[in-house]
N, CA and C of each residue as an Amber inpcrd file, in Angstrom:
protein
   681
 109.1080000-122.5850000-123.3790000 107.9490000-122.5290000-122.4890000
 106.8930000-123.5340000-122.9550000 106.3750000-124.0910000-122.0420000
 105.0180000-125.1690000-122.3850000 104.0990000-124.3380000-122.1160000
 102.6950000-124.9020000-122.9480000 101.3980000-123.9540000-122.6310000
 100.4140000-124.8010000-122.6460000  99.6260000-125.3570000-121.5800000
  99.0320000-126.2370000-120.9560000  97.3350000-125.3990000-121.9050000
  96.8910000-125.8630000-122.7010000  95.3990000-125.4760000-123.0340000
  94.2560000-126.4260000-122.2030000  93.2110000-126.0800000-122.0450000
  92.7030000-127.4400000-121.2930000  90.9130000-127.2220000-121.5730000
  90.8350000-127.7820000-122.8210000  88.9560000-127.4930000-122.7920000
  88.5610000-128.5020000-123.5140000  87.5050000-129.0570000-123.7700000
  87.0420000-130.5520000-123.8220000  86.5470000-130.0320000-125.2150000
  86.8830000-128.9260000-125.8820000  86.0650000-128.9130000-127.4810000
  87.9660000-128.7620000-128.1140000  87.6780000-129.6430000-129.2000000
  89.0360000-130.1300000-129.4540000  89.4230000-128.9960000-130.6700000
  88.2080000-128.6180000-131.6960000  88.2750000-127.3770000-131.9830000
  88.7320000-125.9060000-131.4750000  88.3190000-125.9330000-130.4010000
  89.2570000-124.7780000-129.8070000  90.2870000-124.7190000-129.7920000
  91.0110000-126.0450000-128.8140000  92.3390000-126.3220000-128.6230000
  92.9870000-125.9570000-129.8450000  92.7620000-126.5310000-131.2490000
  93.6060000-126.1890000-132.4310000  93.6020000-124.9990000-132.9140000
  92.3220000-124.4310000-132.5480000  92.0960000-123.0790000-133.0020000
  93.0560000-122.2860000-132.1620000  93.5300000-122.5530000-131.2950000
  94.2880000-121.3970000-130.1040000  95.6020000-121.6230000-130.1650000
  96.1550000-123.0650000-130.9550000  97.6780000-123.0980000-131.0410000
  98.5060000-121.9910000-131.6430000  97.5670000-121.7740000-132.8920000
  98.5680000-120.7180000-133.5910000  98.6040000-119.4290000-133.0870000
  97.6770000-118.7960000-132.2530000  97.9020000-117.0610000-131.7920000
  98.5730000-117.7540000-130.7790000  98.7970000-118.7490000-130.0850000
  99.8420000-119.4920000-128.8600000 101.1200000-118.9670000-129.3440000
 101.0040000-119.5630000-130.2700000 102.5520000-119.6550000-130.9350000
 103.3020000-117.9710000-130.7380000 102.4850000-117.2530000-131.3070000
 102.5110000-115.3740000-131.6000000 102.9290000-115.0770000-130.4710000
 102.8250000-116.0480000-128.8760000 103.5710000-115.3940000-127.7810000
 105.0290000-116.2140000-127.3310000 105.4050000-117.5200000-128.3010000
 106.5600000-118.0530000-128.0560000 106.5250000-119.2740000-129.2050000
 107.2490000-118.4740000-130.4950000 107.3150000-119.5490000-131.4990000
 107.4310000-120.8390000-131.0140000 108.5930000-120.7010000-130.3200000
 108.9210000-122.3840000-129.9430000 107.6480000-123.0790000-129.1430000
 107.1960000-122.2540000-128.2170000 106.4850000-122.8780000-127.2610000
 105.8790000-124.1170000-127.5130000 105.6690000-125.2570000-126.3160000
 105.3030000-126.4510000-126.4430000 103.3400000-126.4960000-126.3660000
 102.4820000-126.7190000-126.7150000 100.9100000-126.6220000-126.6450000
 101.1140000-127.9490000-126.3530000 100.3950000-128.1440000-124.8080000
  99.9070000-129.3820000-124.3700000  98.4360000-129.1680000-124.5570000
  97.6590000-130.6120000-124.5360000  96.3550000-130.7930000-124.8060000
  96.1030000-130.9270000-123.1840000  94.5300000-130.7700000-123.2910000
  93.7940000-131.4920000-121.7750000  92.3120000-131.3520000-122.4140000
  91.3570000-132.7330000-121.9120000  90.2450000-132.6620000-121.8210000
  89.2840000-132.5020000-121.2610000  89.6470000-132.6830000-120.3430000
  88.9760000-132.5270000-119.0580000  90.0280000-132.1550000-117.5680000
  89.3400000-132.1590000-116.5360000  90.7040000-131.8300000-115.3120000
  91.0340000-132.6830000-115.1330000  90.9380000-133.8360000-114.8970000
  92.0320000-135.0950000-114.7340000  93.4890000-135.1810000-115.5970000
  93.2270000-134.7560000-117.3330000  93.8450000-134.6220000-117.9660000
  94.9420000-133.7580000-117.9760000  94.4450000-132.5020000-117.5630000
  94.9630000-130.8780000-117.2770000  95.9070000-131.2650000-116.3130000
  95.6910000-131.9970000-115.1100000  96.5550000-132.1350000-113.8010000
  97.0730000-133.0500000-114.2080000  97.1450000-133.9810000-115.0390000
  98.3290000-134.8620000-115.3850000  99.2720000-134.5110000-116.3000000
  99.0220000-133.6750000-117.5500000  99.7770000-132.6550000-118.3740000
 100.7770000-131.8970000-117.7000000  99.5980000-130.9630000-116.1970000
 100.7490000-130.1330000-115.7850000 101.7360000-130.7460000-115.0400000
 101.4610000-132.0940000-113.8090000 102.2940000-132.5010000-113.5360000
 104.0570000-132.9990000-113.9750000 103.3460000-133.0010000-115.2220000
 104.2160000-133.9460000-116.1880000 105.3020000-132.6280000-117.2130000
 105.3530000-131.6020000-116.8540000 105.3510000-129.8310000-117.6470000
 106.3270000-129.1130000-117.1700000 107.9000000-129.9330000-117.0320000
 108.7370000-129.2540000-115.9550000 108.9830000-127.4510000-116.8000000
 108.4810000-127.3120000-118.2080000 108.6660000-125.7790000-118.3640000
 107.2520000-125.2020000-118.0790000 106.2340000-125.2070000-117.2830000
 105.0070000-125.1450000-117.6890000 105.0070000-123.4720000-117.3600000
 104.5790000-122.7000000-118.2540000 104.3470000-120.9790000-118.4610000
 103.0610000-120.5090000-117.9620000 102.0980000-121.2740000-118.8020000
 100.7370000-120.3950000-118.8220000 100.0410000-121.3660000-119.3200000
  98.6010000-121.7340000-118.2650000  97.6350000-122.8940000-118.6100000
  96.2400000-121.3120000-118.6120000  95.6840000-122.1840000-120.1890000
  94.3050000-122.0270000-120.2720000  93.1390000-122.6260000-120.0140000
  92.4390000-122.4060000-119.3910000  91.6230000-123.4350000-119.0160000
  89.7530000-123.2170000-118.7690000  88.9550000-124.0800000-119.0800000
  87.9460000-124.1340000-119.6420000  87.1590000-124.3620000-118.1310000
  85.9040000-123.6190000-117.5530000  85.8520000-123.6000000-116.4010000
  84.6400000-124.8100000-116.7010000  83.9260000-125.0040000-117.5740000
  82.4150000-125.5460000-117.9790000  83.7840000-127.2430000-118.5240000
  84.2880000-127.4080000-118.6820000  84.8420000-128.5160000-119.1810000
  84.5920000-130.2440000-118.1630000  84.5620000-131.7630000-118.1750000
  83.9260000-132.2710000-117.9150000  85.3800000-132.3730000-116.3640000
  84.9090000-132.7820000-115.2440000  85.9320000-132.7830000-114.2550000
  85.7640000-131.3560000-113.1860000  85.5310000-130.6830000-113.8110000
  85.5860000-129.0950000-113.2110000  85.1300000-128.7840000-111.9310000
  83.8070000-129.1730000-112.0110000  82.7860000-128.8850000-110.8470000
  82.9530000-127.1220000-110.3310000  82.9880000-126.8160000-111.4240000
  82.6000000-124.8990000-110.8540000  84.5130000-124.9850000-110.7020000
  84.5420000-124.1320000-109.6250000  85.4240000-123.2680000-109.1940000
  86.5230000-124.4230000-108.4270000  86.0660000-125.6130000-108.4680000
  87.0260000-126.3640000-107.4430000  87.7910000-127.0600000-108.5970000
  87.9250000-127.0950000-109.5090000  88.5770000-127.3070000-110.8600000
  89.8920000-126.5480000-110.6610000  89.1290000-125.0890000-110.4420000
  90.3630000-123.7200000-110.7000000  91.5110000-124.2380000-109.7670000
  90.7500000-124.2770000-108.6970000  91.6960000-123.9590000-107.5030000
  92.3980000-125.3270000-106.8980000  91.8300000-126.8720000-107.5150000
  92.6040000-127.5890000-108.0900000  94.3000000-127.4540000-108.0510000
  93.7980000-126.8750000-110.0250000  94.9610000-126.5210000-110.5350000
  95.8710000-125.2960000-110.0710000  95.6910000-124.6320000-109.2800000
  96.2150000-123.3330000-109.2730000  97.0850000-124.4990000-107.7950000
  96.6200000-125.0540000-106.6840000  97.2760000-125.7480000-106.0000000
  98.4250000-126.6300000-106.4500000  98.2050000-127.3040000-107.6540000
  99.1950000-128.1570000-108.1250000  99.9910000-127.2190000-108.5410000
  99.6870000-125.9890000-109.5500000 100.4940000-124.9950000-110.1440000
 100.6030000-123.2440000-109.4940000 100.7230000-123.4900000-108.6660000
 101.0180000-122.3650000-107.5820000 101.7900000-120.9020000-108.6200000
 102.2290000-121.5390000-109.0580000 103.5200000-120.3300000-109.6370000
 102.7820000-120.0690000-110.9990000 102.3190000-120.4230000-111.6270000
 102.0370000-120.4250000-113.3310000 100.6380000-119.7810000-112.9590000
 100.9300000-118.8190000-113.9050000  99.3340000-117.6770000-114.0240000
  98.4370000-119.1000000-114.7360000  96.8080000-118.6640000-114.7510000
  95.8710000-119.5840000-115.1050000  95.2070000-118.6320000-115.3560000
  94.7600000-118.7270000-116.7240000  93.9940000-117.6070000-117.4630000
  92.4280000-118.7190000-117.8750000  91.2570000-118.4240000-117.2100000
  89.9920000-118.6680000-117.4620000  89.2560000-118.1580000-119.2500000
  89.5520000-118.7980000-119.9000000  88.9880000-119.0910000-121.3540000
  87.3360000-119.5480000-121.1100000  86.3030000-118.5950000-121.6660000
  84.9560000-119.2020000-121.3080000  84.4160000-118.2310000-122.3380000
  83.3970000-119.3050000-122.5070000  82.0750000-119.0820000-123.2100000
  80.9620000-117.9270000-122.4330000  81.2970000-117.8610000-121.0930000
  80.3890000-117.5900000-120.2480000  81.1090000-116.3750000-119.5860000
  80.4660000-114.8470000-120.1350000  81.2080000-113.4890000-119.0510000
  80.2150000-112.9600000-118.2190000  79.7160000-113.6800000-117.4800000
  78.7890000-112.9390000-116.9660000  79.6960000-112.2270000-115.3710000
  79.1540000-110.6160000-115.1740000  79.9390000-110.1720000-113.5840000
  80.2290000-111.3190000-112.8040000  79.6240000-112.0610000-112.0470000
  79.5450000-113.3180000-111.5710000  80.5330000-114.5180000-111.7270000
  80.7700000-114.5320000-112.9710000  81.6260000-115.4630000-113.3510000
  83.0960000-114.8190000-113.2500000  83.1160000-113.7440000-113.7470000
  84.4390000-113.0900000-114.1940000  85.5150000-113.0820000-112.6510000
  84.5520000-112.1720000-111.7590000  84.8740000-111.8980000-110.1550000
  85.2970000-112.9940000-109.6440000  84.0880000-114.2730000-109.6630000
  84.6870000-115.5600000-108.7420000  85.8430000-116.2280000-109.4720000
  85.5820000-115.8140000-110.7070000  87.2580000-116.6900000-110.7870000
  88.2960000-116.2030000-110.5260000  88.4580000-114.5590000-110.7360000
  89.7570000-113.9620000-109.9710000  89.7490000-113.8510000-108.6920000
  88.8450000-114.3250000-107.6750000  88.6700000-114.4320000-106.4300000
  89.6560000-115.5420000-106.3210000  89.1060000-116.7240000-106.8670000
  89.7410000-118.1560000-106.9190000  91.0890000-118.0540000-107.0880000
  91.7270000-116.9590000-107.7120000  93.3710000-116.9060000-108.4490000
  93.1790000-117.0790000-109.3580000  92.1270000-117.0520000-110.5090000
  92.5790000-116.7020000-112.0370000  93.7070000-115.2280000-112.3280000
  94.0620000-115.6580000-112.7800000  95.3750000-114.0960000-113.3870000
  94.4790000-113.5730000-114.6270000  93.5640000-114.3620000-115.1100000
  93.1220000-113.4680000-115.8200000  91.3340000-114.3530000-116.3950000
  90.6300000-113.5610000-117.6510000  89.1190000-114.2280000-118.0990000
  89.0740000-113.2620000-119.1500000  89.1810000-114.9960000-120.0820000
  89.1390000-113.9320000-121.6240000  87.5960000-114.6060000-121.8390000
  86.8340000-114.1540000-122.7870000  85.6110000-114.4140000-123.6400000
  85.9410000-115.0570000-124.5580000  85.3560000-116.2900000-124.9780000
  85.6300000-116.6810000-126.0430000  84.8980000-116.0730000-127.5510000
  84.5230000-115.1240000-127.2050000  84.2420000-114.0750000-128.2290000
  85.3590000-113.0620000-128.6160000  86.0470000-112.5250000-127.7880000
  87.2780000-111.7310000-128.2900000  87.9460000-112.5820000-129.3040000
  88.6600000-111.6830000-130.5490000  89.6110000-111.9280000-131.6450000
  90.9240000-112.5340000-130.7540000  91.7130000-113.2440000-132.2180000
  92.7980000-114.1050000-131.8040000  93.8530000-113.1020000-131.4420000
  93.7890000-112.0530000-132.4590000  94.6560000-110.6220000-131.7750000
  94.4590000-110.1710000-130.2690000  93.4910000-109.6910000-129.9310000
  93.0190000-109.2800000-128.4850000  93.6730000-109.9760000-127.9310000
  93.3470000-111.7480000-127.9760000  93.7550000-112.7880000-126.8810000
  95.1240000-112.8520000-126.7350000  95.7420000-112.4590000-127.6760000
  97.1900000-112.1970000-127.6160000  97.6390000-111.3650000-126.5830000
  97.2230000-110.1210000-127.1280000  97.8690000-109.6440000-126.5210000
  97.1330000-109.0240000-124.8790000  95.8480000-110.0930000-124.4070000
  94.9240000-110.1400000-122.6900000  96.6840000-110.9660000-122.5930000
  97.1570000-112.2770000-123.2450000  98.1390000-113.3960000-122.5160000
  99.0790000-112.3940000-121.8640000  99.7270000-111.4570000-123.1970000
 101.4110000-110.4850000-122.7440000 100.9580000-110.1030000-121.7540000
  99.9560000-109.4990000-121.3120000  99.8250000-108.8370000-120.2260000
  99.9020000-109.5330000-118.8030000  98.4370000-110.5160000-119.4120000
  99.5410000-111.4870000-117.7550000 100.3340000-112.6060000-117.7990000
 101.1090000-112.7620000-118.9500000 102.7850000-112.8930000-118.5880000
 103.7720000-112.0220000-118.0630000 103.6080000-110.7600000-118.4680000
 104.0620000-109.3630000-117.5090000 103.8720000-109.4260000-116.0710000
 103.0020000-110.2500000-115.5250000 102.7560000-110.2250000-113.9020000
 101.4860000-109.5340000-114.1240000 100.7450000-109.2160000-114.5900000
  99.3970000-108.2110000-114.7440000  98.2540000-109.1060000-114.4710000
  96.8600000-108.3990000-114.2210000  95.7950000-109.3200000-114.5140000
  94.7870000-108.5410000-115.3950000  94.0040000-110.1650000-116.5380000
  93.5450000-109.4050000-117.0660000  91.8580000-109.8950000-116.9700000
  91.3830000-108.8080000-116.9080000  89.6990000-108.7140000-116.9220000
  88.9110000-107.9370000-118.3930000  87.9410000-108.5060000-118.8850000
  87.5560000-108.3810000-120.3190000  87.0650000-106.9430000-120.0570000
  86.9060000-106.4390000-120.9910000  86.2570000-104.7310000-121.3110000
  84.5700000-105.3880000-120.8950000  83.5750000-104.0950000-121.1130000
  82.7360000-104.5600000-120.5900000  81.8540000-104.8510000-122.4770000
  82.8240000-104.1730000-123.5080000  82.0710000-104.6690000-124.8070000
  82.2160000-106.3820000-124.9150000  82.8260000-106.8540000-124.2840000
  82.5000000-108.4460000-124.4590000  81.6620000-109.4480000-123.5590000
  81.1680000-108.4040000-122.5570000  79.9960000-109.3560000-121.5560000
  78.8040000-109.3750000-121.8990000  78.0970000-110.6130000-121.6950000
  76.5180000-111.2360000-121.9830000  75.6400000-110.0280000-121.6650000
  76.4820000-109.0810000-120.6930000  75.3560000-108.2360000-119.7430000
  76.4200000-107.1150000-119.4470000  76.7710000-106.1200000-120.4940000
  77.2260000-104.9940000-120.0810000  77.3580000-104.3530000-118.7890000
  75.9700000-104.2550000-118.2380000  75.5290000-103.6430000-117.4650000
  76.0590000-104.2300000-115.7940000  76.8030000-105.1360000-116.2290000
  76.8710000-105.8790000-114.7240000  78.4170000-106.4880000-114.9060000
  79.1740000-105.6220000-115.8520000  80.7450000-105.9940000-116.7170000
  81.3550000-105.7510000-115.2770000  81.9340000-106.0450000-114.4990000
  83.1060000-105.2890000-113.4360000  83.9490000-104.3450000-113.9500000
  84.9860000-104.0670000-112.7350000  85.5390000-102.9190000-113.1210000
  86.9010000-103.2740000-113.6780000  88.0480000-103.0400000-114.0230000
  89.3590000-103.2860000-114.9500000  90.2090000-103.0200000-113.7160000
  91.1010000-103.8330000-113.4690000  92.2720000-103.4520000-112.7780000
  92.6200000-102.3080000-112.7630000  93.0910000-101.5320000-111.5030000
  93.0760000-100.2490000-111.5800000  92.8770000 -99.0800000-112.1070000
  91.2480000 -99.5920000-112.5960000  91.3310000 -98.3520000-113.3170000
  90.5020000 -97.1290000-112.2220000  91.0220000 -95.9800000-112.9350000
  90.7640000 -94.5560000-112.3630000  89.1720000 -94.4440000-111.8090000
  88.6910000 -93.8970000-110.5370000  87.4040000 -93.6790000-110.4090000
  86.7980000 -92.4900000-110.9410000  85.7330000 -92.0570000-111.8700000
  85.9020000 -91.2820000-112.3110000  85.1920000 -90.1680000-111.7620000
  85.1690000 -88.8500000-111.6990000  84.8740000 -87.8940000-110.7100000
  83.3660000 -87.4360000-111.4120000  82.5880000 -87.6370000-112.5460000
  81.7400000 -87.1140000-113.0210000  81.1640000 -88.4700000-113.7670000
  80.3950000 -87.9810000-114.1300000  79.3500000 -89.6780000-114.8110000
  79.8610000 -89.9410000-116.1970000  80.6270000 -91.0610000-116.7850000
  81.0670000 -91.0390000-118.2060000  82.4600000 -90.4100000-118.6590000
  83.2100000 -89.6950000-117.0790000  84.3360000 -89.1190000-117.6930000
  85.2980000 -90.2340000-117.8340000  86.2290000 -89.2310000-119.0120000
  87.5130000 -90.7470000-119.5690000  88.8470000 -90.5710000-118.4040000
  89.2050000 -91.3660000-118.1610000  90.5470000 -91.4850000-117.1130000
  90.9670000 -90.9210000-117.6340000  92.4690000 -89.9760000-117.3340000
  93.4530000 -89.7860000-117.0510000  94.2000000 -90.5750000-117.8370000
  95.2750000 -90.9750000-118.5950000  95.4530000 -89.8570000-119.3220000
  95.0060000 -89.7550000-120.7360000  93.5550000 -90.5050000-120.7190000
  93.4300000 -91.1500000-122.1850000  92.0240000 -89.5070000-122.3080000
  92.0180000 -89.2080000-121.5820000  90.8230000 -88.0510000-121.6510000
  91.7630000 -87.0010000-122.6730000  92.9460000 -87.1180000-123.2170000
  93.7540000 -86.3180000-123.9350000  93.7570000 -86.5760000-125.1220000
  93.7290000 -87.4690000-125.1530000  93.3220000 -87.9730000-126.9780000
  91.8490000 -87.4270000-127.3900000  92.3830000 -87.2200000-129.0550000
  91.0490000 -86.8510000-129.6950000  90.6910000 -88.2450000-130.1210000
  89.0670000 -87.7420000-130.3260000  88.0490000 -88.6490000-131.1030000
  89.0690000 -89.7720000-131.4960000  89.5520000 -89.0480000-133.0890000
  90.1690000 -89.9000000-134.3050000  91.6800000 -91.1420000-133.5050000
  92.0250000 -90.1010000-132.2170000  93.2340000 -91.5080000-131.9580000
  92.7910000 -92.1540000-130.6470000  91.5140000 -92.3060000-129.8540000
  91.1980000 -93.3620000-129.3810000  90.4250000 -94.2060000-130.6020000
  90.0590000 -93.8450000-131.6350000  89.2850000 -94.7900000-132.2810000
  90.8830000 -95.6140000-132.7620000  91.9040000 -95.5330000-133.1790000
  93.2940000 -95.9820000-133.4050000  93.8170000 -96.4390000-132.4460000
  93.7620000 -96.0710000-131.0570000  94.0730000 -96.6010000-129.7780000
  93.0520000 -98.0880000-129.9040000  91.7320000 -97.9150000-130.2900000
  90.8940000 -99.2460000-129.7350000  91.5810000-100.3130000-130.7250000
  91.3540000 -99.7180000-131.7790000  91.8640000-100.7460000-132.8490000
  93.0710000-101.9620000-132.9090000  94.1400000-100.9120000-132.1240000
  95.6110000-101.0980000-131.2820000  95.4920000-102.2320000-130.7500000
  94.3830000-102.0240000-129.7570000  94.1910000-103.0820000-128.8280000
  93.7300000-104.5040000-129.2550000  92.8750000-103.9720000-130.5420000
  91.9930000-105.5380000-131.0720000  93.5570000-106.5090000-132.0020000
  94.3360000-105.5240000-131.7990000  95.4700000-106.5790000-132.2760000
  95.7110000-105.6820000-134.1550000  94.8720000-104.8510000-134.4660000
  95.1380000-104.6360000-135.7390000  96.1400000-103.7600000-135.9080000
  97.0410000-104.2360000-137.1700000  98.2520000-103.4680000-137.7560000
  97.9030000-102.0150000-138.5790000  98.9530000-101.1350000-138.5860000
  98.5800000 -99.7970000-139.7460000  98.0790000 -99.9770000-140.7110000
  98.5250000-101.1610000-141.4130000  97.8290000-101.3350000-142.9910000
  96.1050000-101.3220000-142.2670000  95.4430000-102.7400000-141.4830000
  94.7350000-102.6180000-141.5010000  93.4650000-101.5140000-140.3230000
  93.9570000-100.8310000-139.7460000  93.6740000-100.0490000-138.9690000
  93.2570000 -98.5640000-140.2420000  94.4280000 -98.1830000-141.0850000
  94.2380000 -97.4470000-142.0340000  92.6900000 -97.9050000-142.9920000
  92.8320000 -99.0110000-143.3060000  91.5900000 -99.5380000-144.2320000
  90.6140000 -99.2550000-143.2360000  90.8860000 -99.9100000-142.4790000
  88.8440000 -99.5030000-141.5130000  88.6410000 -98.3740000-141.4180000
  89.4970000 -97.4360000-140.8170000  89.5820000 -96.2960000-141.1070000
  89.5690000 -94.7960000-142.4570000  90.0290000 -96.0890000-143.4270000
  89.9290000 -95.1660000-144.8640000  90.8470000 -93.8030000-144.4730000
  92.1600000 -94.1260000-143.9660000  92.9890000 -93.2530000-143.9410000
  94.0980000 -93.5280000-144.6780000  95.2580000 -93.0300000-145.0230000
  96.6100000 -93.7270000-145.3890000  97.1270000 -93.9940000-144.2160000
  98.2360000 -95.1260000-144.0780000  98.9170000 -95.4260000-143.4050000
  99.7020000 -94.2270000-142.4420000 101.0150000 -94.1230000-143.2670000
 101.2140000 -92.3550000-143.3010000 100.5970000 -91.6860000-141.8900000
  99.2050000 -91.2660000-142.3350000  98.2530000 -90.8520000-141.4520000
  98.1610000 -91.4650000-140.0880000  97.9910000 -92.7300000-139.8520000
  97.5200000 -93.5600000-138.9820000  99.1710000 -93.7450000-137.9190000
 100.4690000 -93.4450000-138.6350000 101.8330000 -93.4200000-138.0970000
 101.7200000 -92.2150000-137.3460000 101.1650000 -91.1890000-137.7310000
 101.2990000 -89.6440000-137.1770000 100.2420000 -89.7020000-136.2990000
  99.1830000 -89.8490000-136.1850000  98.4150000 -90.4990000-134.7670000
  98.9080000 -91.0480000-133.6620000  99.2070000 -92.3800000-134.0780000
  99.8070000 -93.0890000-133.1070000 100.9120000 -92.2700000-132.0900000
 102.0730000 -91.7690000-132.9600000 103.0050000 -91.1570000-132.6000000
 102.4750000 -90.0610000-131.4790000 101.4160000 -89.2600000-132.0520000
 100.3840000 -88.2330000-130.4110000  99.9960000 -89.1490000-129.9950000
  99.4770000 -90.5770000-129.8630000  98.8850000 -91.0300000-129.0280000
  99.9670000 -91.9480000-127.9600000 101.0620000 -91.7610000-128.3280000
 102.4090000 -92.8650000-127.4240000 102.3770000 -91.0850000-126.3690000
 102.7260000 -90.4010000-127.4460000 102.9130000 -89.4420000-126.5360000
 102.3800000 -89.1480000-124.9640000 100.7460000 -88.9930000-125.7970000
  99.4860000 -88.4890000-124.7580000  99.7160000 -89.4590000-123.5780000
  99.8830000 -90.4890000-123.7190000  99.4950000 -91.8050000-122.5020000
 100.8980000 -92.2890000-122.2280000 102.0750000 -92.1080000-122.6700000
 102.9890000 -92.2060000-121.9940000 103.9270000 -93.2790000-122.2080000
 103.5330000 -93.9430000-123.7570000 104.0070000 -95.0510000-123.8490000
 105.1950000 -94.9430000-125.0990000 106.0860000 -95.8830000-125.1300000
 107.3920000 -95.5180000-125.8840000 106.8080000 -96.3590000-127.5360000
 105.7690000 -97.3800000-127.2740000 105.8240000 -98.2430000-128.6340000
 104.1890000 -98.9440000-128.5930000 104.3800000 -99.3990000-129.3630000
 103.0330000 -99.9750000-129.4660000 102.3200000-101.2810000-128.3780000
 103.4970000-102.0910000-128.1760000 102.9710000-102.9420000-127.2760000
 102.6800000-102.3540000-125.6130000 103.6340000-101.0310000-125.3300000
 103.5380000-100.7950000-124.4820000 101.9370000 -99.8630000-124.5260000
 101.7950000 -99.1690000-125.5110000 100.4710000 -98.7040000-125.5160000
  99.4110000 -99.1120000-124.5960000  99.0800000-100.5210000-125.6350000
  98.3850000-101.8850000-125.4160000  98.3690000-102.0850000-124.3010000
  99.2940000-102.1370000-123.2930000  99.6400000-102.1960000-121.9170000
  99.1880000-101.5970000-121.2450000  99.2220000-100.5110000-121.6750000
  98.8400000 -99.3050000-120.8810000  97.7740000 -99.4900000-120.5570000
  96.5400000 -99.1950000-121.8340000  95.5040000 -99.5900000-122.1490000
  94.7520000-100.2940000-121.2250000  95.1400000-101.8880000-121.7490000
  94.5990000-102.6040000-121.2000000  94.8730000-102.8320000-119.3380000
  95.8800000-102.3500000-119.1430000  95.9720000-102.6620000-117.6660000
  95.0450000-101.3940000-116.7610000  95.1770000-100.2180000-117.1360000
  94.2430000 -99.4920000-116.6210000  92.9080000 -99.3200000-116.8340000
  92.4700000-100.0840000-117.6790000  91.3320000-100.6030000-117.7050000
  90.1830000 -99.5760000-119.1870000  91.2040000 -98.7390000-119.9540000
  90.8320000 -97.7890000-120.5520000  89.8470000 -98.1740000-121.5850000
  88.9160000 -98.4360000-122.3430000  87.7740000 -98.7180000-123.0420000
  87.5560000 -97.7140000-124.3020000  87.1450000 -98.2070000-125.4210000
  86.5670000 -96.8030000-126.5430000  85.7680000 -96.1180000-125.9130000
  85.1450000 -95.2050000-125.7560000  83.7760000 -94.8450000-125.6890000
  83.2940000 -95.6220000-126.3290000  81.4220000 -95.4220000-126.0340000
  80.1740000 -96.0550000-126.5680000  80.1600000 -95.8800000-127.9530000
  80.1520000 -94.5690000-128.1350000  79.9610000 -94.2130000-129.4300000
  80.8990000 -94.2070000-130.7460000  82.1410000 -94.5130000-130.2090000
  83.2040000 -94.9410000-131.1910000  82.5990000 -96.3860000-131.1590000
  82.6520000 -97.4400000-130.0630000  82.3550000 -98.9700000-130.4960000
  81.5940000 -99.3160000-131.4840000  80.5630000 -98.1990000-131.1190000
  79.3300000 -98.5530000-131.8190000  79.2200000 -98.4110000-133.2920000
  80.1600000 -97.4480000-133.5060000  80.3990000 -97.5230000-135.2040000
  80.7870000 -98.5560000-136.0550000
């Protein structure tokens, strides 16, 4: 698979090869600097998988950048990489056909595993702990409406305290060893959690968890984040 990156800070680009890699050792990382660049890369990309792409980058002009590329690349998800989450931004680009809008504040873990998801066919939209403006975060792909102010969906309202705080962790990409340390649990411990928490939500393994998770749009509570 080729993986078309496309943002005019050349630091990034290198910074993003290696969690790239974490979704297809082999995979090929093309460069782009701008959109001229991006549309000549992809042209040129007979395996092309999954382009990232920088909406503020020089060529762009807003949203006619996106939809550009999404014309030349009809078939290949285009995941919006930005500096910038504001409601506003997030919406018009999945309006446009983004498959997905990561923050360039989320960990290299997270971003991993926002990509699996929409390589799965999924789309992904950031939690609302990574927007400029909480308060104006959109809503997550299907997630549940909830019948009372603050209640947890279905089926994550089944977990205790201690294994959504292990569920969030899940998600940020962290392993037992280190999920146990933040936690100051043993490992051990943190295996026998998990194990009620595949249960509770329905999932056979860990990535599918994650899946779960993230596609229904499920969030820590406030007061776990906030710790």
């Amino acid at each position: 698979m080729q993986i078309l990156v496309a943002d005019d800070h050349k630091l990034v680009r290198d910074g993003l090869k290696p969690f790239l890699h974490e979704l297809d050792s082999s995979a090929e990382i093309l460069d782009a600097s701008n959109l001229s660049e991006a549309l000549a890369a992809a042209s040129n990309a007979p395996t092309l998988g999954l382009i990232l792409l920088d909406l503020m980058m020089p060529g762009m002009d807003g949203l006619k950048g996106l939809e550009s590329v999404r014309k030349q690349c009809p078939d290949v998800p285009v995941v919006i990489v930005s500096g910038f989450s504001t409601r506003d931004h997030v919406v018009a680009a999945v309006q446009a056909g983004a498959a997905g809008f990561i923050p360039k504040t989320v960990s290299g873990a997270a971003m991993v595993n926002a990509l699996r998801l929409v390589l799965s066919g999924e789309k992904y939209l950031p939690s609302s702990t990574f927007f400029e403006d909480p308060v104006q975060a959109p809503m997550m792909p299907r997630q549940p409406t909830p019948t009372r102010t603050g209640e947890i969906p279905a089926p994550f309202d089944k977990l205790s305290r201690r294994e959504s705080e292990i569920l969030a962790l899940l998600v940020e990409g962290r392993t037992n060893k280190e999920i146990a340390i933040v936690l100051e649990l043993q490992e051990i411990t943190i295996k026998v959690h998990l194990r009620n928490v595949y249960r509770k939500i329905g999932a056979a393994n860990r990535a599918q968890a994650v899946r779960i998770a993230m596609s229904s749009g499920w969030a820590a509570p406030l007061d776990l984040a906030s710790n």
